[in-house]
Each structure stands twice: as structure tokens, then as C-alpha cells.
C-alpha positions in Angstrom: -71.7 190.8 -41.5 -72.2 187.0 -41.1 -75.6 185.1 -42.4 -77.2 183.6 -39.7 -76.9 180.1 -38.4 -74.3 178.8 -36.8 -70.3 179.2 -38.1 -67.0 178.1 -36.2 -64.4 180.6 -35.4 -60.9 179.2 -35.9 -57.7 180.1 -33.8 -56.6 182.9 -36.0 -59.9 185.0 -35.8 -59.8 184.8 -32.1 -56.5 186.4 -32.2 -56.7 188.7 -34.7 -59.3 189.9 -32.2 -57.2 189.5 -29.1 -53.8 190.5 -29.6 -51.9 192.8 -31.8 -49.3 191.5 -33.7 -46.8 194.7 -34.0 -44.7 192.3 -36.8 -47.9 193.8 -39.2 -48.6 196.5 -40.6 -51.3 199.2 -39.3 -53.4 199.3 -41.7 -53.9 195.1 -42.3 -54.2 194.7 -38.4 -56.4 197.4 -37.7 -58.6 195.7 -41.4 -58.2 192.6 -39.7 -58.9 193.1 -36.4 -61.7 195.1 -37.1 -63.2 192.1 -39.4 -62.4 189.6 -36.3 -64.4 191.7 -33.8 -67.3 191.8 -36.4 -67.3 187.6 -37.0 -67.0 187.1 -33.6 -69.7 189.0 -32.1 -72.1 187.5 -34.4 -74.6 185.0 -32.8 -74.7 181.3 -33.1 -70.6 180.8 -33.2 -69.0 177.5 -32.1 -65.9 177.3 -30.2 -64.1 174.1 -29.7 -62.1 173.4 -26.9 -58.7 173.0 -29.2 -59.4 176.6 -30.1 -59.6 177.6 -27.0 -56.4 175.9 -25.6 -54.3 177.4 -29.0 -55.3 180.8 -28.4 -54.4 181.1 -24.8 -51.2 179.6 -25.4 -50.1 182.2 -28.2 -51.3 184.8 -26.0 -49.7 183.6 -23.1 -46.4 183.3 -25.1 -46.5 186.0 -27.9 -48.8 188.6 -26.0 -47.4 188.1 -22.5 -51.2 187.4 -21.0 -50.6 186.2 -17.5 
């Protein structure tokens, strides 16, 4: 669990969260993903708009999003 205050989420969190990346094992993606849904649903997290941008275009291209 995250301290509080504010803390910025990087590209990689939001898609560890988002989209399953089949190339990795079970085990780390499901450890992963569960640690991304647990930083990102913490309060007081910044976003920038670059982070934003890079994550729908890896899931747009690697997930298939539409």
C-alpha cells in the first residue's frame, strides 16, 4: 500500500494494469498486475498527459483496443 500524498504513475504501471502481456509468465503478470491495480487506486496520483498518450497507443497496437 502507497503512503499518502501525492505520487505519479508512469506508463508501465498503467499497463501492467490494463493489458496482459501473454509474452510473460503467469505468475509475474498476475504479481504485477495485481501490484499495478493496488498503486493505481491509491489517492492523490498524477497523470501526465505523455502518459496518457503512451498508454493508449501500446494498447491500441499491442492489445488491439479500438
Amino acid at each position: 500500500m502507497m503512503s499518502s500524498g501525492t505520487s505519479f504513475i508512469d506508463t508501465n504501471v498503467w499497463l501492467y494494469r490494463l493489458f496482459e502481456d501473454n509474452k510473460m509468465e503467469v505468475t509475474e503478470r498476475t504479481k504485477k498486475r495485481n501490484i499495478a491495480i493496488a498503486i493505481t487506486e491509491a489517492e492523490g496520483i498524477i497523470i501526465s498527459t505523455q502518459v496518457v498518450n503512451e498508454v493508449a497507443a501500446n494498447l491500441l497496437k499491442k492489445a488491439a483496443f479500438n
